[in-house]
LUMVOGU-672281 format. One record per residue: residue number from 1; x negated, y, z of N, C-alpha, C in turn. Coordinates in nm, 2 decimals. Layout:
BEGIN
NUM_X_Y_Z_X_Y_Z_X_Y_Z;
...
END
This chain:
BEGIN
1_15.54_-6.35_-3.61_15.48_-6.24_-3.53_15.32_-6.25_-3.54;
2_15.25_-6.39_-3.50_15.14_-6.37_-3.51_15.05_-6.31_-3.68;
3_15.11_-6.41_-3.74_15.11_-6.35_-3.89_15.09_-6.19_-3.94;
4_15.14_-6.12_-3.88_15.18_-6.00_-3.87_15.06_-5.93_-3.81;
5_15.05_-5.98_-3.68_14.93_-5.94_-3.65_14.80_-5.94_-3.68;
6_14.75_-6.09_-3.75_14.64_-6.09_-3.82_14.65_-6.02_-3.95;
7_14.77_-5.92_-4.01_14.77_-5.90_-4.09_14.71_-5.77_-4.08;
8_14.78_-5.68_-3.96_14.73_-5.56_-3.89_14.56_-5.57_-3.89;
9_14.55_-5.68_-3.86_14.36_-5.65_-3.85_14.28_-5.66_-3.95;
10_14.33_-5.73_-4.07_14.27_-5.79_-4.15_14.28_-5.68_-4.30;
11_14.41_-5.60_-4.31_14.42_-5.51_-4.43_14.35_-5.37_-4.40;
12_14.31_-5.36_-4.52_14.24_-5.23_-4.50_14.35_-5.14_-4.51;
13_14.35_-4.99_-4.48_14.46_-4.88_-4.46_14.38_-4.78_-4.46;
14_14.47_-4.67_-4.52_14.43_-4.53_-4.51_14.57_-4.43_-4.50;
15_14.46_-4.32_-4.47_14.58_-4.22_-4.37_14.60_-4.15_-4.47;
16_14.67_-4.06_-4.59_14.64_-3.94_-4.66_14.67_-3.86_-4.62;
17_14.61_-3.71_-4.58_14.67_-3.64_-4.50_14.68_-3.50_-4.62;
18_14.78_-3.39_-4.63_14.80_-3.30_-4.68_14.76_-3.21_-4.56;
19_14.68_-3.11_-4.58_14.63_-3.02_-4.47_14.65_-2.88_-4.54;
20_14.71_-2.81_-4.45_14.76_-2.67_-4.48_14.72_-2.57_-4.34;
21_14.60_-2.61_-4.27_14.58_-2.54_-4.14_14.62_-2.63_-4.03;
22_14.71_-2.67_-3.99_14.77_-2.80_-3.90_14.64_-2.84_-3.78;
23_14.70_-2.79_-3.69_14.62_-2.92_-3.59_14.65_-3.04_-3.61;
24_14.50_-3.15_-3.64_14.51_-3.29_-3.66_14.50_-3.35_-3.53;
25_14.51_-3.27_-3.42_14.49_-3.32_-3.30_14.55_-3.48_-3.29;
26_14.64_-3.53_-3.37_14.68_-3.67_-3.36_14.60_-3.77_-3.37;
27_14.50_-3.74_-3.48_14.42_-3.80_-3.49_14.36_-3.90_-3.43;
28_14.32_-3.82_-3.31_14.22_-3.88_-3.23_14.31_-3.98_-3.13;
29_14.45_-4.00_-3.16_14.53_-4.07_-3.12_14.56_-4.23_-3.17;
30_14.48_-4.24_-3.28_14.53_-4.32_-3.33_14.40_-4.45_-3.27;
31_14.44_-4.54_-3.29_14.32_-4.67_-3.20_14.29_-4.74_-3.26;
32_14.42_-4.79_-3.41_14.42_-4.89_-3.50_14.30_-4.85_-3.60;
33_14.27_-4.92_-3.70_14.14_-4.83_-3.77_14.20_-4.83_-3.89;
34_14.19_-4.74_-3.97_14.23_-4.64_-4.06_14.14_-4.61_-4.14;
35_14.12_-4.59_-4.27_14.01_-4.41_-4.32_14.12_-4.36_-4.34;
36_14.08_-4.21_-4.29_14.17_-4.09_-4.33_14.06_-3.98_-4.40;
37_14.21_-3.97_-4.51_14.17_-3.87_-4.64_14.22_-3.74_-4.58;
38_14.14_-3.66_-4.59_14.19_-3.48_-4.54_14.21_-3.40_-4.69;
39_14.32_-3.38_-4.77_14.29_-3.28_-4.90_14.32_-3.15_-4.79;
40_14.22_-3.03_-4.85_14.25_-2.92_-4.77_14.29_-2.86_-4.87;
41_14.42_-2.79_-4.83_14.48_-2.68_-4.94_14.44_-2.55_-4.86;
42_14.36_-2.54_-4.76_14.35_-2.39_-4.73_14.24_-2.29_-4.80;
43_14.22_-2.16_-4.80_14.12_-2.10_-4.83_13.96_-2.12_-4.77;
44_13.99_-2.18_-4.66_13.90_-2.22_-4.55_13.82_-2.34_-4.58;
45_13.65_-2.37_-4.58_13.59_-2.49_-4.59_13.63_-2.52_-4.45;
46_13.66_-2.64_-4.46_13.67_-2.74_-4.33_13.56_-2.88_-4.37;
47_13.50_-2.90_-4.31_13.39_-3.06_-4.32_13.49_-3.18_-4.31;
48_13.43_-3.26_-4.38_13.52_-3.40_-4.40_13.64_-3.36_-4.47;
49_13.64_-3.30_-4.55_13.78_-3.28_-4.61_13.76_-3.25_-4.77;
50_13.87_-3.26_-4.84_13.86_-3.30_-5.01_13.92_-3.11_-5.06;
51_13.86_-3.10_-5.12_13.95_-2.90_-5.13_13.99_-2.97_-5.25;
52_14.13_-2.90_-5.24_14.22_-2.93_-5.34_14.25_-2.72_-5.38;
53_14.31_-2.71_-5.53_14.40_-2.60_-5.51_14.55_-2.60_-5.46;
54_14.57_-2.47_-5.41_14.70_-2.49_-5.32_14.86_-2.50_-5.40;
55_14.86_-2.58_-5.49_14.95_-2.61_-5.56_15.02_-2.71_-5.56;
56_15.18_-2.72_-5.55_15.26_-2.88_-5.52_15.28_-2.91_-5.44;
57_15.27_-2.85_-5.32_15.23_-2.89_-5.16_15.19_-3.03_-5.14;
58_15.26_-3.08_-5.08_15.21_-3.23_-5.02_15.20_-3.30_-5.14;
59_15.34_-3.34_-5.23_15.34_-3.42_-5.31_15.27_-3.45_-5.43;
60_15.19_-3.30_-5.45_15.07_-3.28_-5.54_14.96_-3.36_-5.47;
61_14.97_-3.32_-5.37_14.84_-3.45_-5.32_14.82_-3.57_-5.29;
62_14.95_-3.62_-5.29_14.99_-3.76_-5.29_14.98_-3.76_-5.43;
63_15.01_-3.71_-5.51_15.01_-3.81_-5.66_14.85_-3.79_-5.74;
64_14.77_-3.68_-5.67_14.63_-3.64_-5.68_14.54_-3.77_-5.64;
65_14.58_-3.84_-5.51_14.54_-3.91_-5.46_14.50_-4.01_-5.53;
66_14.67_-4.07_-5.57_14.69_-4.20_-5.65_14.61_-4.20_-5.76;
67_14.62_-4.05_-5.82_14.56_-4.08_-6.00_14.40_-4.09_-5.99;
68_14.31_-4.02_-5.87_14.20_-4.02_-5.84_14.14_-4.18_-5.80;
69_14.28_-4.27_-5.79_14.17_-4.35_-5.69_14.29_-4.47_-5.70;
70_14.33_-4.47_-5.86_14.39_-4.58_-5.89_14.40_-4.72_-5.84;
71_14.22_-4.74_-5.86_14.20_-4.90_-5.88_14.13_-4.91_-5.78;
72_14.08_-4.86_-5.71_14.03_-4.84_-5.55_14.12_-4.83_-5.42;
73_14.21_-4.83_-5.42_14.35_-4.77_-5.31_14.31_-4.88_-5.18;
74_14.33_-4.84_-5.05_14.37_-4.97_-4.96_14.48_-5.05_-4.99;
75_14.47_-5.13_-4.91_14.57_-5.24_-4.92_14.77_-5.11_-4.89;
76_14.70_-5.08_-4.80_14.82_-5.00_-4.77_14.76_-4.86_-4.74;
77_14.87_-4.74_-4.81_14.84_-4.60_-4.76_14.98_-4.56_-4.74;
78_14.94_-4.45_-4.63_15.01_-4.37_-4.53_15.01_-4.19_-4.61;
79_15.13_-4.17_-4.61_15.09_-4.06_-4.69_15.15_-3.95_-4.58;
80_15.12_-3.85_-4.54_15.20_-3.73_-4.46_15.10_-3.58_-4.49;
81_15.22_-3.46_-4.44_15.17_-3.38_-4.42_15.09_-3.38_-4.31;
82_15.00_-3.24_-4.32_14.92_-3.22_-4.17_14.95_-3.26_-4.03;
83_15.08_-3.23_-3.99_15.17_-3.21_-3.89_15.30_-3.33_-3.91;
84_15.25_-3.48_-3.92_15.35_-3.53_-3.96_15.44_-3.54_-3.79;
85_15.45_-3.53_-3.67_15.48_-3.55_-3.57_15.64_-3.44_-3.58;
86_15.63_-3.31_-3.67_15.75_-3.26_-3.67_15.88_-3.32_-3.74;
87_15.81_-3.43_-3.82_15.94_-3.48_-3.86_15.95_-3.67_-3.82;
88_15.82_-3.72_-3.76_15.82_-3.81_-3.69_15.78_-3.80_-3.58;
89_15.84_-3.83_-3.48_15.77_-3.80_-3.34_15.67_-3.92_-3.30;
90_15.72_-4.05_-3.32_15.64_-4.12_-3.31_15.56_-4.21_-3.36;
91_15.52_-4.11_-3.47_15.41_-4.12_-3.62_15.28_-4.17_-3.52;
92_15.25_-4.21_-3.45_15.07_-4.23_-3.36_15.10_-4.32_-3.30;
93_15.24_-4.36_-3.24_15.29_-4.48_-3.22_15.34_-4.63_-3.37;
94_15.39_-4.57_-3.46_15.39_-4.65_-3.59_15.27_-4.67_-3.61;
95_15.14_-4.57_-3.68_15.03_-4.61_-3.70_14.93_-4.74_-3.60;
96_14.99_-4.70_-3.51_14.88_-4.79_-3.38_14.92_-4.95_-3.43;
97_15.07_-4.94_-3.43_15.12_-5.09_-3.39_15.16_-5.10_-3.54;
98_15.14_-5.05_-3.70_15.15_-5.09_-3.81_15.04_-5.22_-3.83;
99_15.12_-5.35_-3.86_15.29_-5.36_-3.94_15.39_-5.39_-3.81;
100_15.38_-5.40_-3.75_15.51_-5.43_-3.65_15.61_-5.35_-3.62;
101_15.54_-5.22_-3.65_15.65_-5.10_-3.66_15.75_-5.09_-3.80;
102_15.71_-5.17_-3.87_15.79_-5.17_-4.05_15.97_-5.15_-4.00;
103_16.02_-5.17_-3.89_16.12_-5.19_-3.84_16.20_-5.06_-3.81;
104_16.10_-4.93_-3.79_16.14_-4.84_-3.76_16.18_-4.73_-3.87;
105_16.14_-4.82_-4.01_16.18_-4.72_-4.13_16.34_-4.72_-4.16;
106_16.34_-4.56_-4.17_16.47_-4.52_-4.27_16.53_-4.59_-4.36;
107_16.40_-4.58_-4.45_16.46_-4.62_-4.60_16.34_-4.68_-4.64;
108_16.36_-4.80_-4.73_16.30_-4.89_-4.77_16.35_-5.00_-4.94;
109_16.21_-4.99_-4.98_16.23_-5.11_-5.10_16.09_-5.12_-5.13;
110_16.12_-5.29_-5.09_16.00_-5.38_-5.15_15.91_-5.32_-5.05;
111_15.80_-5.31_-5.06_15.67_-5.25_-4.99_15.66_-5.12_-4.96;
112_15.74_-5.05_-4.97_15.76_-4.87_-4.96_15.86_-4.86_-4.83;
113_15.79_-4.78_-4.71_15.87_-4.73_-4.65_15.90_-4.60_-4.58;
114_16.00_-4.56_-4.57_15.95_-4.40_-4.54_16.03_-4.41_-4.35;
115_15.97_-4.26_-4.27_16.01_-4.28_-4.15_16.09_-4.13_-4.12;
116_16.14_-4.11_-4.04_16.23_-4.02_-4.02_16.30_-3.99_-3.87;
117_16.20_-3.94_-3.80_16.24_-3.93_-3.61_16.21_-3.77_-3.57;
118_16.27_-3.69_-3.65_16.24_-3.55_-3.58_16.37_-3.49_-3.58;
119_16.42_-3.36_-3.69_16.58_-3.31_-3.66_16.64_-3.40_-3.73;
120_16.60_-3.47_-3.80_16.72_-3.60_-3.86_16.65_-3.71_-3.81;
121_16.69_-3.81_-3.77_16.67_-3.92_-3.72_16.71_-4.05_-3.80;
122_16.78_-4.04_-3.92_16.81_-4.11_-4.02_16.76_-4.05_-4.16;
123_16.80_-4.16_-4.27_16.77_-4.11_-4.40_16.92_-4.02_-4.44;
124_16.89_-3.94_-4.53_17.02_-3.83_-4.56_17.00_-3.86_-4.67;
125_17.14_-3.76_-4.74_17.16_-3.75_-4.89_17.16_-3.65_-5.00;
126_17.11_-3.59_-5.10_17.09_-3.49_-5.15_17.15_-3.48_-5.28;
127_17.21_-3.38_-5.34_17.27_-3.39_-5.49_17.13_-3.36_-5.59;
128_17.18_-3.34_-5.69_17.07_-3.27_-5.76_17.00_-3.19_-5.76;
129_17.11_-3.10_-5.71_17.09_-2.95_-5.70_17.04_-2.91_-5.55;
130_16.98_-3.02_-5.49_16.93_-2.99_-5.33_17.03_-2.97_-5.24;
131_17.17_-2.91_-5.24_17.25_-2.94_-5.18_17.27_-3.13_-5.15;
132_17.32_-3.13_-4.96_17.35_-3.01_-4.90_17.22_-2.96_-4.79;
133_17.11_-3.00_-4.80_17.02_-2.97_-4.69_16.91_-2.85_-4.82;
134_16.95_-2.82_-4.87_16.89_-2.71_-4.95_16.95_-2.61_-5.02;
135_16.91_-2.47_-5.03_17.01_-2.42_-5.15_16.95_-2.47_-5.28;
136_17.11_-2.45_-5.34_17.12_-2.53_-5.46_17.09_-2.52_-5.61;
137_16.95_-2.50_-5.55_16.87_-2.44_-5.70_16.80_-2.51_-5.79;
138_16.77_-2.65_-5.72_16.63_-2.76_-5.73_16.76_-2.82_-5.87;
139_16.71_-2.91_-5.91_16.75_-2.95_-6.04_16.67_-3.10_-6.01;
140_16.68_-3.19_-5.99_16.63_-3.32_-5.92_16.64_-3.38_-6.09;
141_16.76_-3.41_-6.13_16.79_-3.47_-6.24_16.69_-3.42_-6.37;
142_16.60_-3.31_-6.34_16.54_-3.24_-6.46_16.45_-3.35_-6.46;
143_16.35_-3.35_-6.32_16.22_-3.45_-6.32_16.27_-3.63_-6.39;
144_16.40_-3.66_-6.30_16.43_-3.78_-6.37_16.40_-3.80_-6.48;
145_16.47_-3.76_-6.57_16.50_-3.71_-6.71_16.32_-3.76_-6.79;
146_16.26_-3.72_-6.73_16.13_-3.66_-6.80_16.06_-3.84_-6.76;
147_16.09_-3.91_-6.63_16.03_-4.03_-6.56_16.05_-4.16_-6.59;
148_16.22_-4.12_-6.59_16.29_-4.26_-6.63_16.36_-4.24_-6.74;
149_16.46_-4.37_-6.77_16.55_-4.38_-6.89_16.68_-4.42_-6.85;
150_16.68_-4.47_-6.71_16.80_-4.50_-6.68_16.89_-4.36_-6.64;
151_16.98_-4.40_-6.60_17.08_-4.22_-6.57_17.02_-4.21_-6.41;
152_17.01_-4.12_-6.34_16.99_-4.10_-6.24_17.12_-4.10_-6.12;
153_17.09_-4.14_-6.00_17.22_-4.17_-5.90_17.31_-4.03_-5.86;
154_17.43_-4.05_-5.81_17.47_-3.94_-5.82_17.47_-3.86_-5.69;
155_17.42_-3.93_-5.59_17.32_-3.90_-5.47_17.21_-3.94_-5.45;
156_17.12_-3.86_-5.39_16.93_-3.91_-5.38_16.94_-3.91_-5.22;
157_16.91_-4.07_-5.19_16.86_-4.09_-5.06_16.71_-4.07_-5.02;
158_16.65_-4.01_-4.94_16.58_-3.93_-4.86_16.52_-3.92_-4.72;
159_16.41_-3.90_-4.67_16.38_-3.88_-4.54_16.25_-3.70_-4.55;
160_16.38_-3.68_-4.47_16.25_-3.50_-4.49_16.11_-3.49_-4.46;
161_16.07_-3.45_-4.52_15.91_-3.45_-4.52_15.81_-3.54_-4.61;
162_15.90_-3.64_-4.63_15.86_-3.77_-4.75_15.72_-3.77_-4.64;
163_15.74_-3.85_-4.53_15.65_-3.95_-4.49_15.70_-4.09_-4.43;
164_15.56_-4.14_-4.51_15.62_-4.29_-4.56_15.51_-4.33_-4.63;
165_15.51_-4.53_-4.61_15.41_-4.55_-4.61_15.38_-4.67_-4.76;
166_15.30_-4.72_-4.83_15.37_-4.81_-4.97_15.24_-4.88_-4.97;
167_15.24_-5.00_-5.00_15.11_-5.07_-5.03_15.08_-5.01_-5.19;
168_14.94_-5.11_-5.21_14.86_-5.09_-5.30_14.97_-5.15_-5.41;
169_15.00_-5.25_-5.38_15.01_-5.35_-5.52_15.16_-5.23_-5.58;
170_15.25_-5.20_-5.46_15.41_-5.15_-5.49_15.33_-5.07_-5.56;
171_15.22_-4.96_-5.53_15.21_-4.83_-5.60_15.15_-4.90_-5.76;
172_15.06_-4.99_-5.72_15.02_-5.04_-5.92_15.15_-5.08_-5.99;
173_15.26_-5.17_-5.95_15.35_-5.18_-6.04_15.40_-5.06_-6.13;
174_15.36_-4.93_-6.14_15.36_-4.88_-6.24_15.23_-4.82_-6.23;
175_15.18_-4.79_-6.40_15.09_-4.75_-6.41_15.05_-4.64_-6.41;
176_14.91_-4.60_-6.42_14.85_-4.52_-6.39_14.90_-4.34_-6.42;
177_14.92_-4.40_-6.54_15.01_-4.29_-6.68_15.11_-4.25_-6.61;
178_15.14_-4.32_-6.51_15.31_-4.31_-6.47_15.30_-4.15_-6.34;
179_15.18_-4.21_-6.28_15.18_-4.10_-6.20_15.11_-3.97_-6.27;
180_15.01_-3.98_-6.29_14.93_-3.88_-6.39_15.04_-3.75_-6.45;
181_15.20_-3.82_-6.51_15.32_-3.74_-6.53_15.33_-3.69_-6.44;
182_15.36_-3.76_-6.33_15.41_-3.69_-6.21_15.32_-3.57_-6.14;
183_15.22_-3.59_-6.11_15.12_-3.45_-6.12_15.11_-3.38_-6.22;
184_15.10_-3.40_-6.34_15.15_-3.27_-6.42_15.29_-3.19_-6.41;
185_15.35_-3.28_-6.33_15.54_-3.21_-6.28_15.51_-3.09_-6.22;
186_15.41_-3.18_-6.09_15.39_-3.08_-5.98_15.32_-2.95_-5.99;
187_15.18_-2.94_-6.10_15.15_-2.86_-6.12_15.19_-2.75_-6.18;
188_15.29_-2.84_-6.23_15.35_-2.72_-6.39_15.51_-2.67_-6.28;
189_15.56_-2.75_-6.24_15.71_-2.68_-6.20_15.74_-2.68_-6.08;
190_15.76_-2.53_-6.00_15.75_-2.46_-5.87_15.83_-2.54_-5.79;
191_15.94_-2.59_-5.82_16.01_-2.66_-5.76_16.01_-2.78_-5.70;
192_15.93_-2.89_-5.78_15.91_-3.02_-5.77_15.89_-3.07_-5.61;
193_15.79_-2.95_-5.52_15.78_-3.04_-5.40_15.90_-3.10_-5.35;
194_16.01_-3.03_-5.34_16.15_-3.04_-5.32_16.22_-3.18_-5.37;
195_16.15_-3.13_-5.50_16.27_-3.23_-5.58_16.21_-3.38_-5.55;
196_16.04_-3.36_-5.60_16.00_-3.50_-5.55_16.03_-3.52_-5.43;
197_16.07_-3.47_-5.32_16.06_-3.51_-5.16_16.19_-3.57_-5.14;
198_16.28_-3.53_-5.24_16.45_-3.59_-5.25_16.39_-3.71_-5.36;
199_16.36_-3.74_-5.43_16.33_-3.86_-5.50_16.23_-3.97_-5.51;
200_16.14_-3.91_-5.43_16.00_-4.02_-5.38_16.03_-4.18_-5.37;
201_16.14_-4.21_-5.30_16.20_-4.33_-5.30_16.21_-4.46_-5.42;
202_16.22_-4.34_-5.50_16.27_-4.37_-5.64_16.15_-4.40_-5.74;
203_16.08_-4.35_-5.71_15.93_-4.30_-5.74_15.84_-4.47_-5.73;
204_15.82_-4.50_-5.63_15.77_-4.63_-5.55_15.86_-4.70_-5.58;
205_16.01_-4.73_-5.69_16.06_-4.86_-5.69_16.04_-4.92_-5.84;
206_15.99_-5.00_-5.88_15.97_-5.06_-5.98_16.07_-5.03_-6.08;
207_16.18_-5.11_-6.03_16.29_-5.17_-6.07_16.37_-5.05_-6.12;
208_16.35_-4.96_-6.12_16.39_-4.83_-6.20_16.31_-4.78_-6.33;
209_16.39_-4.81_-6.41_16.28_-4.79_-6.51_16.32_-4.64_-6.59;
END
């Protein structure tokens, strides 16, 4: 436990935030020290914040992030939408008391963990085709196809909203190139937020190749 604790003080962290208008009023909730990244997808200048175009939603910014700032990353990043409190409620309580909160994740491998405390409370399951928490249009196996070589599962475990948190090193184990694809996914195919949000998991595990 104490281990843990000096780890809490001693790693650097960052917050990435996807901003689409959202009160960040959480913000000012947090005590642990952090940098937080703001990409703004709105039309609006806002100060302290990165303008992005409004493309890929969240997941375009998380893989925006990564490809910008490869070999620079904190030790650990936090990735969420603006409003992560709708699908974690006690997203300001994790961050305060991270790492000690690593306990509270859903789903997990190796250094990746995602969190899940709003209308689902656990990690769920998704086909390909986005069913059954989506209609069944998304094509999940398409992005596989394009990432990996192995066959893809015949359910994709999940936490809605894909917030969740991965160190530096889990995210280097693949390279740079690796994500760089994956933002070209997002920009080029309407679907992807979706699909990456059912496969993120997958995304962050090495051992899938």
């Amino acid at each position: 436990r104490k281990t843990k604790q000096l780890l809490s003080i001693n790693m650097i962290k960052e917050v990435v935030i996807a901003y689409y208008g959202e009160d960040l009023y959480w913000i000012k909730n947090i005590k642990s020290r952090y940098n937080f990244i703001v990409y703004n997808k709105t039309d609006i200048d806002v100060p302290h914040t990165i303008k992005l175009d409004n493309i890929g939603r969240e997941t375009n910014t998380y893989f925006y992030h990564i490809v910008n700032n490869y070999d620079n990353l904190s030790d650990w990043v936090f990735f969420t939408q603006g409003n992560p409190i709708d699908h974690v409620k006690d997203y300001e309580f994790i961050l305060n008391n991270f790492p000690m909160t690593l306990d509270k994740s859903k789903l997990s491998n190796d250094e990746c963990h995602f969190f899940a405390n709003g209308l689902f409370t656990e990690k769920i399951i998704s086909h390909s085709d986005g069913s059954p928490y989506h209609q069944p249009f998304l094509n999940i196996n398409h992005i596989w196809e394009q990432l990996f070589e192995c066959n893809p599962p015949d359910l994709f475990e999940f936490t809605p909203g894909a917030t969740f948190c991965v160190s530096r090193n889990q995210i280097q184990k693949r390279n740079k190139e690796f994500y760089e694809k994956c933002l070209k996914i997002t920009e080029e195919r309407e679907l992807s937020p979706w699909e990456f949000e059912r496969m993120m998991s997958y995304v962050f595990n090495d051992k899938i190749k």
